[in-house]
Structures are given as C-alpha cells and as structure tokens.
N, C-alpha and C positions, 0 to 999 in steps of 0.2 A: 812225249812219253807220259807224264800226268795226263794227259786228254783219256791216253789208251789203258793208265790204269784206272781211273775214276769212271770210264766204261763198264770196266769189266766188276770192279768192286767198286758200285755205289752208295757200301756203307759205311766205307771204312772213314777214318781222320787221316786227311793228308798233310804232310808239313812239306812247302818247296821250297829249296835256298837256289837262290838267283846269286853266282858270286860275281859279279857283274865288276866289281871295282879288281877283280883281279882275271877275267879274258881279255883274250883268249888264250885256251892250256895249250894251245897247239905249238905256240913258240917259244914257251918257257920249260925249262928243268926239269925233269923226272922226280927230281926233289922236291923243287917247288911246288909240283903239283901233287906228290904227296903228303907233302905237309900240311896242305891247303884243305885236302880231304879228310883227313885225321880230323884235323879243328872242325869243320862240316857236320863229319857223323858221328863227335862225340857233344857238338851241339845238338842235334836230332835224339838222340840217343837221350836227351838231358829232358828235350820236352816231351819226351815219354814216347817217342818212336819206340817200335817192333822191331822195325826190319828198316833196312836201308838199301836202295836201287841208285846204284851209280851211273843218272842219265847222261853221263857221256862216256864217249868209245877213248880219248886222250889219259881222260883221270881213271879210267878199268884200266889201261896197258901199265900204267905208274903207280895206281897205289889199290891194286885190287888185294893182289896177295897182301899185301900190309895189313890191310883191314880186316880182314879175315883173320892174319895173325894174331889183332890186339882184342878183334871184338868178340861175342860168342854169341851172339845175333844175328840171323840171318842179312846176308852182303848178296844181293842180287846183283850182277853185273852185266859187261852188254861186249857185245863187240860185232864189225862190220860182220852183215850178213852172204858172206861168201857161199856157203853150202847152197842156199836156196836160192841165189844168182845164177851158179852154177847149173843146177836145174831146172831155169828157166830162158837161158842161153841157148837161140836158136844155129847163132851165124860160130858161135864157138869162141867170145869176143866180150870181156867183161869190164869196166871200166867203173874204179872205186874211187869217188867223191869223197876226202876227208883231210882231218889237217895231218903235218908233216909229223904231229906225236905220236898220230895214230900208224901212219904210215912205215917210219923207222922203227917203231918200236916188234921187240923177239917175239911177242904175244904174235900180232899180225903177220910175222914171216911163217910163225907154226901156224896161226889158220891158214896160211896158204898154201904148208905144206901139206894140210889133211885135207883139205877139200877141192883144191884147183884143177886134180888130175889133168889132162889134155887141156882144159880150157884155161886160154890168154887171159892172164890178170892184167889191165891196163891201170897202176896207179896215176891218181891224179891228184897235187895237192893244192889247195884253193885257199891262199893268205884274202883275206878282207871279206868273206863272203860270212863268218860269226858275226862280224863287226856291223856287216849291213843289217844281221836279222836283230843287234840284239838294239840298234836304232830304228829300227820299224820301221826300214826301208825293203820290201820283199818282192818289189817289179819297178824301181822306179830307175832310171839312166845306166846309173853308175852299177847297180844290184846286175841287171841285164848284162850290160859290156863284159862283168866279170863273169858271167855265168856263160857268155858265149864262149868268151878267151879262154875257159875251162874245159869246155866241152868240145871244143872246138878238135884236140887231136884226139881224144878217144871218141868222135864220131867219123872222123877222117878213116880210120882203122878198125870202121864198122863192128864197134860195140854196138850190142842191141840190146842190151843188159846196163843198169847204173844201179852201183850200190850206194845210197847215201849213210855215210858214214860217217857222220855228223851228227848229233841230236840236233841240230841247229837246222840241218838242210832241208826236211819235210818240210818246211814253211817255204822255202823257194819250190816245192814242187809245182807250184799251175805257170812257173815261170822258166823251171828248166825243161817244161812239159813246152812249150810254146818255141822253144827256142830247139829242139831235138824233133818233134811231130809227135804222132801219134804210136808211132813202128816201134817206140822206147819203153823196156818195162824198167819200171823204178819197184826198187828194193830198197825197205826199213824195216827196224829189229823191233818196234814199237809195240807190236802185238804180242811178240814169241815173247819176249820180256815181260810184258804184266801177265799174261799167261804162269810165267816162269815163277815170278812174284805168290800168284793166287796159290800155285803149287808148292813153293814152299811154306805157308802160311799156315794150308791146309795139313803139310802134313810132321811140320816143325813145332807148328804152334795152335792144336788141335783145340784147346780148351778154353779159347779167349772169348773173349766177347765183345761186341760194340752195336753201336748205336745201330737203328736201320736207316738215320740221316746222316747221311756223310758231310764232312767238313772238309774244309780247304784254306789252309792257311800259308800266306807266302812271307817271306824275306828275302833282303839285298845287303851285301854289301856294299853298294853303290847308293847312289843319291835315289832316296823313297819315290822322290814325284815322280821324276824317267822313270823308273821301275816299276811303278803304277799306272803311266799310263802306258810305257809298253806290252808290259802284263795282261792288262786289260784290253789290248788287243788285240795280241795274242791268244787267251784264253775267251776271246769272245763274251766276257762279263768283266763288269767292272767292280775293281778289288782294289784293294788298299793294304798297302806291301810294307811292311817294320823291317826298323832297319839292325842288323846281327848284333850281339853285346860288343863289346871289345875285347872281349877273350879269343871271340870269331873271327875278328877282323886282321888278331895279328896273322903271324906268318903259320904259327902252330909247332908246336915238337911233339914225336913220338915219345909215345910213356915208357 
C-alpha cells in the first residue's frame, strides 16, 4: 500500500507504522484492534499527519467508523476488492484470500451483499500466511505448503478470480502465481486506495502544501533490527525503522 501511494504522490511526507509486536489483527478482538488503531492514528496525527489510510482490510472492519467518529481528518480505508473480482470473473467463481477478521466481520457480509450478484463468493481464511510475510519468508517451504493448503479448495471449485485481501498478501503474489498458473486473475485494492487518498487530499485539503521531495519515514512496535531488515526488504531500500513512544505501545483508550 505505501509502494502504491508514494507512486502516485511522490511529494508528499509519509509516516508508516509497522505494529508488528501486536499481529496479526486477524485473530484478536474487534476491541483490541480498535484500540490499537486509535493509539496509531492519534500518534500520526501528533507527527503532523493529514490524513490517515488504514492499510489493512481487519483494522477498516473494527475501528473504521471509530476513527472517523473521534478524528476530523481524513480516514482513508480499504476493504476486500469484491466489485472488480466480480467483474473480472470468467467461470462465475470467486475466491477471497484474507484473515477470519476480515471474513466474519458485518462490513464484509454487506460488501457481499452489494456486489456479489450471481457470482460464488468462495471464502478462504489463511492463519500463518501474515506471520510468514512479516518474517520475510515469501516463497520459502513452509510460505508454499500454506499457500497451496489455501488454495487448494477454491481452485478445486474453479475459482478464476482471487481476491487478496490482506495488505500482507501482494508480497506472496509471484508465489501464489506459481502455485494456481497463469489462468488466475489476482485482485488488490492498492491502487483504488492511493487513488482514493490523492482524491481526497485534493479535494478536503485544497490549500496545503509540501515539499516536491518526498519522505519516508517508518516505525515498529516490535524489535527495530527485524523491522529494519524486513522493511528494507520489503520496500526494496534500505531504512532504519524507530521504535513507537510508550504511549503507542500500550493497548490505547478511546477519548
């Protein structure tokens, strides 16, 4: 998701929080992981953030509308890209990659009921597959097995469509591409979303200004060196990632 907005706006200052000592959201509390968001974007917010894009589809079903509630600053959010799955569904057969937060939660049952008309939504939810990307592990044994074991019944049932629904799963794309062939269209919201971003910037926040060099600055809650060198993996440069205050680290309360 940063890849796809520093694309699109190569002037802006980016701030990225990696909460790395607290995934994956997929199997914690609606709570927890609103709370966890709150403390996030009113850290961003502190170092002089605009706007705030909440790069995962878990932490948008549980603490979207929150954020919106407390903040008055544009709250970009994301969710599985159904609609254009939909529309690119040959066999009539669609099969959604993502954790069990995203999957249970009322957000995801209403995109399915505005967008799925006739076509088979096949959920799939995939435990350990955050886990592998966020050790920078992204084709190696264990990455593969789970990604076969995953794929394996919504390709039995001739999905020809995958929605990754994950911010996490782009990174296993050249591996779930190998393991499905070539006949698989993969679907991410990466684009529509910094797209979504630039629009509302442009038309919320008309009189700003900034640099024409853009920046990039990351944090963890997690241990600095892992998060540096996965990071830098990752983002294909090498960066050097600070670590949250302790105000970010705890659990966080709504104001």
């Amino acid at each position: 998701m940063l890849r796809h907005i520093r694309e699109l706006l190569p002037g802006e200052r980016l701030i990225y929080v990696a909460d790395s000592a607290h995934v994956p959201y997929g199997n914690k509390l609606a709570d927890y992981i609103e709370q966890r968001s709150i403390a996030i974007t009113r850290f961003l917010f502190e170092q002089g953030a605009e706007a705030i894009v909440v790069a995962c589809n878990t932490a948008t079903a549980a603490a979207a509308a929150t954020l919106r509630s407390q903040f008055n600053q544009p709250i970009v959010a994301m969710e599985p890209a159904v609609k254009p799955a939909v529309a690119a569904t040959k066999s009539g057969v669609v099969g959604v990659l993502a954790t069990s937060g995203t999957l249970e939660s009322a957000r995801f049952a209403a995109l399915l009921e505005r967008h799925a008309g006739d076509v088979e939504i096949l959920t799939q939810g995939c435990p350990g597959l955050v886990e592998q990307v966020e050790r920078g592990d992204l084709s190696g044994p264990e990455t593969r097995a789970l990604v076969e074991h995953y794929l394996a019944p919504l390709l039995a049932r001739s999905a020809d469509t995958l929605i990754l629904g994950c911010t996490h799963y782009p990174f296993l794309a050249p591996v779930i591409c190998e393991v499905t062939g070539a006949h698989i269209t993969l679907v991410d919201t990466g684009t529509a979303v910094a797209r979504q971003l630039q629009r509302r910037l442009q038309t919320e926040l008309p009189q700003r200004t900034h640099g024409m060099q853009g920046s990039t600055e990351f944090w963890t809650s997690g241990d600095t060196r892992t998060a540096s060198r996965i990071i830098s993996m990752l983002w294909k440069t090498q960066v050097t990632v600070q670590y949250l205050p302790q105000s970010c680290l705890l659990r966080g309360t709504a104001a």
